[in-house]
TORKOL-4160 file (C-alpha; in steps of 0.2 Angstrom, whole numbers, padded with zeros to 4 digits, m for minus):
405
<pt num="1" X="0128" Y="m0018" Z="0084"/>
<pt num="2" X="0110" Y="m0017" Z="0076"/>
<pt num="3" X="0096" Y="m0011" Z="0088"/>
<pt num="4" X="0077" Y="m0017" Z="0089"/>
<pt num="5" X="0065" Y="m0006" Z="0098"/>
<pt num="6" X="0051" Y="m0019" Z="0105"/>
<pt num="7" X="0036" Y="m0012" Z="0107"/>
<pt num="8" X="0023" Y="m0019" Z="0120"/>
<pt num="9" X="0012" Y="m0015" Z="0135"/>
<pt num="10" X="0021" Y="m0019" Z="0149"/>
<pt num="11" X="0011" Y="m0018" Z="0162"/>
<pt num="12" X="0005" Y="m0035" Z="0156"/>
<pt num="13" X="0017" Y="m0041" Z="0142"/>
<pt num="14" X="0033" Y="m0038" Z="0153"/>
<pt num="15" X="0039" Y="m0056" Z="0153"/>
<pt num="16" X="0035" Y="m0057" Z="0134"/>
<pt num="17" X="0046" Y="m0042" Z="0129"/>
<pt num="18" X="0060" Y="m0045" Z="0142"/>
<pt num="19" X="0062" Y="m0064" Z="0133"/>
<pt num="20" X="0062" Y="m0054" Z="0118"/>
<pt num="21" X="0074" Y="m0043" Z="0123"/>
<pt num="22" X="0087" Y="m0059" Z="0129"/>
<pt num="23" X="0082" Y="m0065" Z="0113"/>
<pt num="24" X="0090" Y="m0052" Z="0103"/>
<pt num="25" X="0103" Y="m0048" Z="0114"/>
<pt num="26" X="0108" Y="m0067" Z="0113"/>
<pt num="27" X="0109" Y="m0064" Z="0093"/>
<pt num="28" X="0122" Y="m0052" Z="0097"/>
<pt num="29" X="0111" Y="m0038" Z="0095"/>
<pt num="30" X="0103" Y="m0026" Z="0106"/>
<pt num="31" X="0085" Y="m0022" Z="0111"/>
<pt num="32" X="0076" Y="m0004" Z="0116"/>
<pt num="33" X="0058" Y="m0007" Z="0127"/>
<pt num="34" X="0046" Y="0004" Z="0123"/>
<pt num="35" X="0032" Y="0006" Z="0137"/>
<pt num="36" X="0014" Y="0007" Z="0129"/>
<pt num="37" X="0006" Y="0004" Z="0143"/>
<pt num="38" X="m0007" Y="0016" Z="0154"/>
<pt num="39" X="m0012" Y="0010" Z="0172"/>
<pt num="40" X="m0002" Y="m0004" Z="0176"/>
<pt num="41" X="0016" Y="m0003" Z="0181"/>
<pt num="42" X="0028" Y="m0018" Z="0181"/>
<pt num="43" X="0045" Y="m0022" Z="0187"/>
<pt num="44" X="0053" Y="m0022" Z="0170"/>
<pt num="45" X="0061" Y="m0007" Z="0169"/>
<pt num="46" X="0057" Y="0002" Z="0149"/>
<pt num="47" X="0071" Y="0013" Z="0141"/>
<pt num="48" X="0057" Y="0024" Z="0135"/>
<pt num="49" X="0042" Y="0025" Z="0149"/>
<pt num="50" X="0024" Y="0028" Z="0146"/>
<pt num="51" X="0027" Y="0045" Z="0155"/>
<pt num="52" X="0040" Y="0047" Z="0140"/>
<pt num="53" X="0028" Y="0042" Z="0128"/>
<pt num="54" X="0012" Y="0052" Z="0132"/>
<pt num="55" X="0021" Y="0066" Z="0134"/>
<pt num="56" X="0030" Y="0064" Z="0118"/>
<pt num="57" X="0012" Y="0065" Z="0111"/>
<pt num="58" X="0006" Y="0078" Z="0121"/>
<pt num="59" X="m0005" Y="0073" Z="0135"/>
<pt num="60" X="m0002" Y="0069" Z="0152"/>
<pt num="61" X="0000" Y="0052" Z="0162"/>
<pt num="62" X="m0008" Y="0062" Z="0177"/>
<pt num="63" X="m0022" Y="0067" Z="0169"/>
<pt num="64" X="m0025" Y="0053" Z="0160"/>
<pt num="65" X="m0026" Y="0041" Z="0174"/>
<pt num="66" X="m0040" Y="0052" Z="0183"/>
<pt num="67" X="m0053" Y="0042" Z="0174"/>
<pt num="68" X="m0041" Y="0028" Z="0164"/>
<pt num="69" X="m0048" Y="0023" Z="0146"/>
<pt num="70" X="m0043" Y="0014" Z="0131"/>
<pt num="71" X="m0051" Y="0027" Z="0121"/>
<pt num="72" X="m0045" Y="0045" Z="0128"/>
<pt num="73" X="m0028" Y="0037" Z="0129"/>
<pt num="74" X="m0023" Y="0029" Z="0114"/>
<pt num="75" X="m0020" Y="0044" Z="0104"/>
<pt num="76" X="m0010" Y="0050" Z="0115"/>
<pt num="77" X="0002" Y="0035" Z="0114"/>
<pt num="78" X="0000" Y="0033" Z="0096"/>
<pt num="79" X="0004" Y="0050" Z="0091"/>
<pt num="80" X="0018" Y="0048" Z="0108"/>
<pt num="81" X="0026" Y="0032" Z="0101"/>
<pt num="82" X="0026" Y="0036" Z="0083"/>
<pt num="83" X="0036" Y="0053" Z="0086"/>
<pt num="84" X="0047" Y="0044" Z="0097"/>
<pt num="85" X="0053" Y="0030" Z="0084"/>
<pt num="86" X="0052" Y="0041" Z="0069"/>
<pt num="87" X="0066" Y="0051" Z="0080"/>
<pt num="88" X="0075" Y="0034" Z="0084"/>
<pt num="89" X="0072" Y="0029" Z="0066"/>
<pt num="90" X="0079" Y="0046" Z="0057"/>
<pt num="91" X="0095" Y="0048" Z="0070"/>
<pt num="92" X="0100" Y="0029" Z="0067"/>
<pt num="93" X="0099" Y="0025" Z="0083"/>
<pt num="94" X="0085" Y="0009" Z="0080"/>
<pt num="95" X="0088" Y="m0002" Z="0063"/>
<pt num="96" X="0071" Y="m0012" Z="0065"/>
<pt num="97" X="0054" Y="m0011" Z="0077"/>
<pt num="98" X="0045" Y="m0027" Z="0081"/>
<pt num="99" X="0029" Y="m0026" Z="0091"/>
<pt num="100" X="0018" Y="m0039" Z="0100"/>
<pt num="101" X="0000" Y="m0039" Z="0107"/>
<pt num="102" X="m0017" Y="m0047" Z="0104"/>
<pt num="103" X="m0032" Y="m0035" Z="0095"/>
<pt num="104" X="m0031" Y="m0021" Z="0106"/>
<pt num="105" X="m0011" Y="m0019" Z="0104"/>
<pt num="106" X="m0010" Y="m0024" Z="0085"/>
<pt num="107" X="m0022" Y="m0010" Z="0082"/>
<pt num="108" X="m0011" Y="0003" Z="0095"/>
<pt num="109" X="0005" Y="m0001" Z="0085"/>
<pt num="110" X="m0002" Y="m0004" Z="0067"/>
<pt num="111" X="m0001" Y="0016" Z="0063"/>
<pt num="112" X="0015" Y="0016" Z="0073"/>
<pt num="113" X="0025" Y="0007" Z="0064"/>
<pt num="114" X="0014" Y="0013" Z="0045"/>
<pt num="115" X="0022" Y="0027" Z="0050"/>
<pt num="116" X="0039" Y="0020" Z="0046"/>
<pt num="117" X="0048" Y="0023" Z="0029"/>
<pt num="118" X="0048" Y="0010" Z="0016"/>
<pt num="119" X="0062" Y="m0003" Z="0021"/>
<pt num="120" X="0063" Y="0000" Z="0038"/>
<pt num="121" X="0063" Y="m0018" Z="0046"/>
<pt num="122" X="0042" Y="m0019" Z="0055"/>
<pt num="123" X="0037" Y="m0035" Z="0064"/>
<pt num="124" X="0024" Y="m0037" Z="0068"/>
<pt num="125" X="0017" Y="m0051" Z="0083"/>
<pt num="126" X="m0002" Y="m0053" Z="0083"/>
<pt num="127" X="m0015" Y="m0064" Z="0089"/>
<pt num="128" X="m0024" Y="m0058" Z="0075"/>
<pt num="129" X="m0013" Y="m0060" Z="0060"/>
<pt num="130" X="m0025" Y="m0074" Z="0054"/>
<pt num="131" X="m0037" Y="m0067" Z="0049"/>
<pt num="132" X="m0038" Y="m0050" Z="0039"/>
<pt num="133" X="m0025" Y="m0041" Z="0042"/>
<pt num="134" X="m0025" Y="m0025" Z="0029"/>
<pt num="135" X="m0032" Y="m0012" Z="0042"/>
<pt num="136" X="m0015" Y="m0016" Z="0051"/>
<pt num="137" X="m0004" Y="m0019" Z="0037"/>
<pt num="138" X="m0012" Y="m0006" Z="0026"/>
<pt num="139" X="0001" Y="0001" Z="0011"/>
<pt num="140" X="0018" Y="m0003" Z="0022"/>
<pt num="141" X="0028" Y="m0016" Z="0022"/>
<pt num="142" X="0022" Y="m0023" Z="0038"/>
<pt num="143" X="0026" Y="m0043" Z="0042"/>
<pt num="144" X="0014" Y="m0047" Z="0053"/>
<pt num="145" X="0016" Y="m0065" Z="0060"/>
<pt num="146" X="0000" Y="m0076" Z="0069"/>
<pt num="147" X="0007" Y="m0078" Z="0089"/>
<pt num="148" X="m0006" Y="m0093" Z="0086"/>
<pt num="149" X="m0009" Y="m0094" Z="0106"/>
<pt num="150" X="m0013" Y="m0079" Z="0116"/>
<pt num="151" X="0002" Y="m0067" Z="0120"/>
<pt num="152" X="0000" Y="m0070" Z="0140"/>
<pt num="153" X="0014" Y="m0079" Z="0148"/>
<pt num="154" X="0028" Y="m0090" Z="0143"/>
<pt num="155" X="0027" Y="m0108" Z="0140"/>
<pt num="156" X="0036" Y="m0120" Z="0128"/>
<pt num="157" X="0027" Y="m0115" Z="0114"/>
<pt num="158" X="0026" Y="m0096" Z="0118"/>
<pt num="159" X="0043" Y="m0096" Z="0119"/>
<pt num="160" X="0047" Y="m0102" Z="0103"/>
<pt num="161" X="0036" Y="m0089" Z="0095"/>
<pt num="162" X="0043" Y="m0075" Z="0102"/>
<pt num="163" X="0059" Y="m0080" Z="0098"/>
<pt num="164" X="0055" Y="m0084" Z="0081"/>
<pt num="165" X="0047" Y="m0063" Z="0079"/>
<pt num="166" X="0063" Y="m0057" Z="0090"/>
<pt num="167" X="0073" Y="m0067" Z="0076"/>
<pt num="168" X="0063" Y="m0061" Z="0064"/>
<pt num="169" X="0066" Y="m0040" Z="0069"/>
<pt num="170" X="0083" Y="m0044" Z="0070"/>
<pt num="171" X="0089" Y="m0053" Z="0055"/>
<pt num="172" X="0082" Y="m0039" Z="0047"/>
<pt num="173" X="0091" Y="m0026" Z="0053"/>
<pt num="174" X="0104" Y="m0034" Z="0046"/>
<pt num="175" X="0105" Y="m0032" Z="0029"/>
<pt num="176" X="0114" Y="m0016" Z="0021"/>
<pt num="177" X="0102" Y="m0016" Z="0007"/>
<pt num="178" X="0093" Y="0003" Z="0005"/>
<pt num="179" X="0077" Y="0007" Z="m0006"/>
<pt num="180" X="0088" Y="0025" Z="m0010"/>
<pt num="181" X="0102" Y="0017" Z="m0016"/>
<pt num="182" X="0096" Y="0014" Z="m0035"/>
<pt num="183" X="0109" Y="0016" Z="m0047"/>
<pt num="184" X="0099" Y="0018" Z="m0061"/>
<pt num="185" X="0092" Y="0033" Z="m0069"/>
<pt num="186" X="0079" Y="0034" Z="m0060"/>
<pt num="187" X="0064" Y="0024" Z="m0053"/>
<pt num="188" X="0047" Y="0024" Z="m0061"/>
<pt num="189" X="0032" Y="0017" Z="m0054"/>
<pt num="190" X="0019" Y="0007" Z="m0065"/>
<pt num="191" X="0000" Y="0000" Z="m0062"/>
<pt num="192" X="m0001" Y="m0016" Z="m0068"/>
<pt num="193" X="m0018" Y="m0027" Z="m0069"/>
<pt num="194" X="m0017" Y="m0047" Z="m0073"/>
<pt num="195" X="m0027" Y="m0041" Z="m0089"/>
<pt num="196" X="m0013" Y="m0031" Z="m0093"/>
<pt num="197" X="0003" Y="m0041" Z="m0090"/>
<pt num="198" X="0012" Y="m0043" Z="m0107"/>
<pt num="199" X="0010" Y="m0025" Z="m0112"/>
<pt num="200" X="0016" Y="m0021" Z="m0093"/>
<pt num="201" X="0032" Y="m0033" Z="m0097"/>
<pt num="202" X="0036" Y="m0025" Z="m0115"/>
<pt num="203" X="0039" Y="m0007" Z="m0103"/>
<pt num="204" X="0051" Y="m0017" Z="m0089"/>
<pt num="205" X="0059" Y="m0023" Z="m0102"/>
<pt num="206" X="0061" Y="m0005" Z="m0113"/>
<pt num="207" X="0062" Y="0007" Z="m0096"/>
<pt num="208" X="0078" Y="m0006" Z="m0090"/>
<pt num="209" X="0086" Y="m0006" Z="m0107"/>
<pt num="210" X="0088" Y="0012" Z="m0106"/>
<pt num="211" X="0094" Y="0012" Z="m0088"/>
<pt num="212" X="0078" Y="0014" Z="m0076"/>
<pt num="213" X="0073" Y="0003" Z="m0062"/>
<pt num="214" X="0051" Y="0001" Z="m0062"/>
<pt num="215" X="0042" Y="m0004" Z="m0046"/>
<pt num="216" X="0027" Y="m0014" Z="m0052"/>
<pt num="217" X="0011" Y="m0012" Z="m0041"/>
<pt num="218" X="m0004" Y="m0021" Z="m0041"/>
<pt num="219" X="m0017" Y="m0010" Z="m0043"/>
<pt num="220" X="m0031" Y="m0021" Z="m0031"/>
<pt num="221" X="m0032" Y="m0005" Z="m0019"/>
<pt num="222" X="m0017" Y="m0006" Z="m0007"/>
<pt num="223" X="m0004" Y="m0008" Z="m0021"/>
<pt num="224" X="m0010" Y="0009" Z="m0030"/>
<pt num="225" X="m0011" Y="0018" Z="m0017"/>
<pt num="226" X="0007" Y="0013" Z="m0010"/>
<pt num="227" X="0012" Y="0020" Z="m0026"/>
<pt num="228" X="0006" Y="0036" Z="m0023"/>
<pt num="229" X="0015" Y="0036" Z="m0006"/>
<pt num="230" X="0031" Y="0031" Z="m0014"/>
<pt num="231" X="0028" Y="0046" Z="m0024"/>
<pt num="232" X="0027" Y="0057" Z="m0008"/>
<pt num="233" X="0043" Y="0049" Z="0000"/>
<pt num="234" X="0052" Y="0054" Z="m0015"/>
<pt num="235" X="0055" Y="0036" Z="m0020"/>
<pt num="236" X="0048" Y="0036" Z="m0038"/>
<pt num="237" X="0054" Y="0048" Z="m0052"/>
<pt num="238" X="0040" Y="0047" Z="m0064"/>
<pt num="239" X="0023" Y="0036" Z="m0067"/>
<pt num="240" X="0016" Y="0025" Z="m0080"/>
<pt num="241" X="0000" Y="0021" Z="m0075"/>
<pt num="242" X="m0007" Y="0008" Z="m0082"/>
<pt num="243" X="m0022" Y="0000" Z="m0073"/>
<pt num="244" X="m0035" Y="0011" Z="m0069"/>
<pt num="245" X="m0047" Y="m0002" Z="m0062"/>
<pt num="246" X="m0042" Y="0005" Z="m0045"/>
<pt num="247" X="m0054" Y="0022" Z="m0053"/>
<pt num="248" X="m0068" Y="0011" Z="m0057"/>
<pt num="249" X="m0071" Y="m0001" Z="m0040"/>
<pt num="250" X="m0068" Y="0014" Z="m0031"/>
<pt num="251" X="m0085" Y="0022" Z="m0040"/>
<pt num="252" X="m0093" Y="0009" Z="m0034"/>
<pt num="253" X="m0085" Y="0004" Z="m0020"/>
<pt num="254" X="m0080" Y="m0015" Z="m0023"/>
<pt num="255" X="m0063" Y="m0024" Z="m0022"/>
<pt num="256" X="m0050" Y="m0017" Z="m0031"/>
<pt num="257" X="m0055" Y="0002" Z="m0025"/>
<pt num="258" X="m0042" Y="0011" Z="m0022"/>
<pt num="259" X="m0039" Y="0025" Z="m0008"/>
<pt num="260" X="m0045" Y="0046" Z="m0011"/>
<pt num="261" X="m0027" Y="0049" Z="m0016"/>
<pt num="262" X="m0027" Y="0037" Z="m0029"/>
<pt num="263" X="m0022" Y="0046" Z="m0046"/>
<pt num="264" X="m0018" Y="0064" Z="m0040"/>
<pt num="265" X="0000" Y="0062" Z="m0032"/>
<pt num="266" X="0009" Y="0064" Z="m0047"/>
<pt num="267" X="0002" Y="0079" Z="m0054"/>
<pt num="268" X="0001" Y="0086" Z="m0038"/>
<pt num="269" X="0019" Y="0086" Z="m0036"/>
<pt num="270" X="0024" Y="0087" Z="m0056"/>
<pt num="271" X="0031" Y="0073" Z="m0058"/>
<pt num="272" X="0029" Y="0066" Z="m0077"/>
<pt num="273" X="0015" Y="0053" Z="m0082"/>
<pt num="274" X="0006" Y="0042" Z="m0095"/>
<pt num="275" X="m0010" Y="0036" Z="m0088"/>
<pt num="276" X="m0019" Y="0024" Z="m0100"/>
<pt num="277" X="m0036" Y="0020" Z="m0091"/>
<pt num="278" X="m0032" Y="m0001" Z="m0091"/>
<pt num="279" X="m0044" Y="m0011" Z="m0084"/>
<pt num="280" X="m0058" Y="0002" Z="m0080"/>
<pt num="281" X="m0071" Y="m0005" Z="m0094"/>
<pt num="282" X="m0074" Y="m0019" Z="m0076"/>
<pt num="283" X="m0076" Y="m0020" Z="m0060"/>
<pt num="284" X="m0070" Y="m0034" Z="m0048"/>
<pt num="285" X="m0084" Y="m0039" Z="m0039"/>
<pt num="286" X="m0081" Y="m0053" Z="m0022"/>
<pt num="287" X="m0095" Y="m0063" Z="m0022"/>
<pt num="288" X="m0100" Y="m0075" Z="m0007"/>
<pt num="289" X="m0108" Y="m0089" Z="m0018"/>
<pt num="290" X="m0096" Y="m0095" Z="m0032"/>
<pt num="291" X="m0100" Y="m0091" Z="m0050"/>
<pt num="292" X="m0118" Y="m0085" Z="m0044"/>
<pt num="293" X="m0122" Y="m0068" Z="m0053"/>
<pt num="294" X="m0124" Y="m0052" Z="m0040"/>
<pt num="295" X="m0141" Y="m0044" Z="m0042"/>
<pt num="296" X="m0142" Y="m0029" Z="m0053"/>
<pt num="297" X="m0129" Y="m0036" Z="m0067"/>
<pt num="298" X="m0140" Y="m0048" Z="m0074"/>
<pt num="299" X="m0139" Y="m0036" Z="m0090"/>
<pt num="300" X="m0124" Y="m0035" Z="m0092"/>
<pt num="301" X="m0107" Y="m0042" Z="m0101"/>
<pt num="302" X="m0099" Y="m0055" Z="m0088"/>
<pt num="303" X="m0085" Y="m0066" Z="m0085"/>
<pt num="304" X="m0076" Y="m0071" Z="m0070"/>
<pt num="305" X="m0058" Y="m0068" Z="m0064"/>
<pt num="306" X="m0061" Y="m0083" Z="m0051"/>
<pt num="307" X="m0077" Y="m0093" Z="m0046"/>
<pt num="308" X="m0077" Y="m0078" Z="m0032"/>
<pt num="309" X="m0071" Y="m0066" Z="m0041"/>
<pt num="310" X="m0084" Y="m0056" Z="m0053"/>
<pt num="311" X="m0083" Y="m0046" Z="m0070"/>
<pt num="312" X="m0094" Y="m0036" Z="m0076"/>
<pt num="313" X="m0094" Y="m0024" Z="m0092"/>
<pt num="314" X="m0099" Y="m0007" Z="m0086"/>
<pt num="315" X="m0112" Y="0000" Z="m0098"/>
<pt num="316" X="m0111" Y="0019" Z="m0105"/>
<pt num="317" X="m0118" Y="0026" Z="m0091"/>
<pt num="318" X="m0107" Y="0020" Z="m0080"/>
<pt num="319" X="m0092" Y="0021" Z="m0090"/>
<pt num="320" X="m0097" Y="0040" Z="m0091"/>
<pt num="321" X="m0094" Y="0041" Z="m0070"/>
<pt num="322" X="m0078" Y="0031" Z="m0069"/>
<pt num="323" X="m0073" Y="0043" Z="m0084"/>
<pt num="324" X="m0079" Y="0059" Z="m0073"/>
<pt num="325" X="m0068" Y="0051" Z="m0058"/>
<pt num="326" X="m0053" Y="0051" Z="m0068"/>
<pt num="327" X="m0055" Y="0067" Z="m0075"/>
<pt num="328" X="m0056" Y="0077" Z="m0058"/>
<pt num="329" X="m0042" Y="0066" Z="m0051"/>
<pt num="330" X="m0034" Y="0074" Z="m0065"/>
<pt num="331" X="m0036" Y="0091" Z="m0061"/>
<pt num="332" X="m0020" Y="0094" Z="m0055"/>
<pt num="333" X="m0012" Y="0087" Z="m0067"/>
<pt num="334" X="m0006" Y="0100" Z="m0081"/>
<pt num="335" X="0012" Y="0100" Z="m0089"/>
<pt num="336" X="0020" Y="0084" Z="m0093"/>
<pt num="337" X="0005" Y="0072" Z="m0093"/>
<pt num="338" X="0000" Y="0063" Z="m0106"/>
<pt num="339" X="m0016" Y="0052" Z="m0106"/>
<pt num="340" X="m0017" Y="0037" Z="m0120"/>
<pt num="341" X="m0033" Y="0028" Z="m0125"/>
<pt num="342" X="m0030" Y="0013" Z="m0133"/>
<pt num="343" X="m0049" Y="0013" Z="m0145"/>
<pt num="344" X="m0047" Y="m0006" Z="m0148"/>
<pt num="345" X="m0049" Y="m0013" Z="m0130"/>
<pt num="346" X="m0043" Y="m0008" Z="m0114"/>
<pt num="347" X="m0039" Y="m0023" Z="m0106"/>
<pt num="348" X="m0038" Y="m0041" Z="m0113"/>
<pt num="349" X="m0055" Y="m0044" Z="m0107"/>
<pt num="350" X="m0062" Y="m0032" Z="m0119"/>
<pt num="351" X="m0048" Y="m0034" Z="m0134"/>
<pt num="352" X="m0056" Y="m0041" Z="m0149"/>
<pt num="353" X="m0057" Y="m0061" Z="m0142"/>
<pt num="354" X="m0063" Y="m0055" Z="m0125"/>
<pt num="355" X="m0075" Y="m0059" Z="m0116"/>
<pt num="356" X="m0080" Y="m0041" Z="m0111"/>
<pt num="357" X="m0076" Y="m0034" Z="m0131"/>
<pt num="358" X="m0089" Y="m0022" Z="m0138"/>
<pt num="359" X="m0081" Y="m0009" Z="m0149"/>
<pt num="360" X="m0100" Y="0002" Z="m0146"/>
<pt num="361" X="m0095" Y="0004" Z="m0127"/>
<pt num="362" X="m0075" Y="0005" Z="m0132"/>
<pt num="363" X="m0082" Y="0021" Z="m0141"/>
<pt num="364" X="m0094" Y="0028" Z="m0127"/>
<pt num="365" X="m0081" Y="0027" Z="m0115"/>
<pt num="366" X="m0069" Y="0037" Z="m0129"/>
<pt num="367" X="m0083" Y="0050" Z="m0128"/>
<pt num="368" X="m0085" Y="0051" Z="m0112"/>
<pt num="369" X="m0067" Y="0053" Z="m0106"/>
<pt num="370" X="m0064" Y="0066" Z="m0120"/>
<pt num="371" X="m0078" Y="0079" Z="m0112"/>
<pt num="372" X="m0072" Y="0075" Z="m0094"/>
<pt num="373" X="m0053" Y="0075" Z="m0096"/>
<pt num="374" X="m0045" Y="0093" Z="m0090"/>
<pt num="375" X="m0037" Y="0101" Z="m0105"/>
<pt num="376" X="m0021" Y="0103" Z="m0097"/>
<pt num="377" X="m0014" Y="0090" Z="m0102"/>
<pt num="378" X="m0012" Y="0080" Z="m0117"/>
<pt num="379" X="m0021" Y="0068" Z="m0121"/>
<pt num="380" X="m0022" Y="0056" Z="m0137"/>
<pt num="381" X="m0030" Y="0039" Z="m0142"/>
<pt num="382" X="m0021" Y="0026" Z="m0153"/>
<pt num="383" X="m0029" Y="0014" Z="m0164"/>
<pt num="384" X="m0023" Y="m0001" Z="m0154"/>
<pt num="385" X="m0026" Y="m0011" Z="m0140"/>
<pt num="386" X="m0019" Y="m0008" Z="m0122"/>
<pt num="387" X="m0007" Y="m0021" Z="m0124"/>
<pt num="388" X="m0002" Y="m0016" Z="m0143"/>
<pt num="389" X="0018" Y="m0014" Z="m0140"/>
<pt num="390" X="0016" Y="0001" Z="m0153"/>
<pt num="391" X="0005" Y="0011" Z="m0138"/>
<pt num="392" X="0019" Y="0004" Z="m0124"/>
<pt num="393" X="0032" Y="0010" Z="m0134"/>
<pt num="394" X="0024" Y="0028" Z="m0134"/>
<pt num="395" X="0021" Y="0029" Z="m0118"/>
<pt num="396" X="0040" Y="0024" Z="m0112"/>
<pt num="397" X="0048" Y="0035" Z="m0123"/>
<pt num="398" X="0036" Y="0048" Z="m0117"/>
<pt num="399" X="0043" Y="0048" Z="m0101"/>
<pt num="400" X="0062" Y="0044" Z="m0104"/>
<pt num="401" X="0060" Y="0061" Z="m0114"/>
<pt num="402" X="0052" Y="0068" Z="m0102"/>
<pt num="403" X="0064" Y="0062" Z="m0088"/>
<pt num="404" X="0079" Y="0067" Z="m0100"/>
<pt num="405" X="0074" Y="0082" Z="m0106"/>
């Protein structure tokens, strides 16, 4: 019998959670209430109580209720409820969490259930899943599903939607299917970038043939930075990073930027890596008018990924910061690293054809990533473009020896 742990506020969404609850236990499985509630008491008694909660994250109900607030609780039963299901989680005891609430409980559970491994069943019921939902989602594998009316009684259509997320949590928790399960050699993770995709194909198709498994991220912020935390969780065996744009938009702060641990895991922790800087020569720029030009790049090289999406070439000067941002997120990095700069283009966009291509910045960038680089590690540049199998090929093998050594 597979368990879900509900989570909810039931000092106000008792009726909600308890239909959840004869939901699941109608699917044949069974359900575990978690209290996140602070003033309020209700009927429906929880299997883990908000005493049981706050405590678990080191305050006290008592005190708390002296002068009741949102903002001098909520860590406590974030921490409290976190700790608790990561428990639940690690012992077996839960096999999938499904929360529901509207913008203040969506953003109580959100680092809840973040805090979950990868693959770990997370539903998520929100009144504000329409809109953007990445704080709540952030690098997890979160579902989060619009409740569409507010989360405050039942009704004919409420009840629906509640069965449907119930459903949902439970189906889940079905399946015998386990991320540390890979039969393969090992796992390695790769950046990929649009601009980059037949070169990023060519290495599924080489790592496979030699017995790995890859996990393709797309570097657009989230997707880079979940690769570092599948670094951490011990998921991914080595690294071929491929897109770097995630470097660039994070010097200037626009779309694709990724998070401060972005390019540091894997040195940090030794594990072997190619980095090939794909896709840092532009930024990714969301505009609010289509096609219209953002102030400030008037002089530059342009093209456009999307009418909202803008592409600017970065001149020398600014390829010279993202080249200093690399290198000091490098500096952990030493044995079994190798960077690759492919002189002939880094992306399709600046590949002889491209819209971006100018061999003068192909070269300053080459100059500027040469002084800023750490020397402890190695680093070479091949006569080819990003894409070129040739450079591909050096990068996979370099890591299958690496990996086999």
């Amino acid at each position: 019998m597979k368990t879900v742990a509900i989570l909810a506020t039931l000092d106000t969404k008792a009726d909600e959670a308890n239909f959840m609850r004869q939901e699941i236990e109608a699917l044949g499985g069974k359900a575990l209430l978690i209290d996140l509630s602070l003033v309020g008491d209700s009927d429906l008694q929880a299997d883990i109580s908000k005493q049981e909660v706050i405590s678990a994250g080191g305050g006290e109900l008592d005190q708390l209720l002296i002068k009741p607030n949102r903002e001098q609780s909520n860590p406590f039963i974030v921490a409290g409820a976190t700790k608790v299901l990561q428990e639940l989680q690690e012992s077996g005891k839960i096999h999938a969490a499904v929360s529901l609430g509207g913008t203040q409980g969506t953003s109580t559970c959100a680092p809840i259930l973040q805090a979950l491994p990868y693959g770990f069943p997370k539903v998520m019921l929100s009144t504000a899943a329409s809109g953007d939902t990445s704080p709540f989602v952030g690098i997890k594998d979160i579902t989060m599903m619009f409740a569409v009316s507010d989360i405050l009684g039942l009704n004919v259509f409420s009840r629906k939607i509640l069965a449907n997320a119930a459903a949902a949590a439970w189906g889940m928790a079905q399946s015998e299917q386990s991320i540390t399960k890979s039969t393969a050699k090992g796992v390695i993770g790769m950046s990929n970038l649009g601009v980059l995709t037949q070169g990023a194909m060519h290495a599924i198709d080489l790592f496979e043939k030699a017995g790995y498994e890859v996990i393709t991220f797309h570097a657009i912020g989230a997707g880079g930075d979940a690769m570092e935390q599948m670094m951490k969780e011990g998921i991914i065996n080595a690294v071929f990073d491929y897109g770097l744009g995630e470097i660039a938009d994070g010097v200037f702060g626009v779309l694709r930027a990724g998070g401060p641990d972005r390019l540091t895991i894997a040195g940090q922790l030794g594990l072997p890596q190619v980095i090939v800087p794909g896709g840092s020569e532009h930024l990714g720029i969301l505009v609010n008018e289509p096609s219209k030009v953002p102030a400030g790049y008037e002089n530059h090289q342009i093209t456009w990924h999307s009418p909202y999406v803008f592409v600017p070439r970065l001149n020398a000067e600014e390829q010279d910061r993202v080249a200093q941002s690399i290198g000091e997120k490098l500096a952990h990095s030493t044995k079994d690293t190798l960077f690759i700069m492919p002189l002939k283009g880094v992306s399709s966009y600046s590949a002889e054809g491209g819209e971006l291509y100018n061999p003068d910045l192909d070269a300053a960038y080459w100059d500027s990533l040469q002084k800023h680089l750490p020397k402890t590690i190695e680093i070479e540049s091949m006569d080819l473009t990003a894409q070129d199998h040739a450079l591909v090929e050096r990068a996979v093998t370099y890591l299958i020896n690496k990996l086999e050594s």
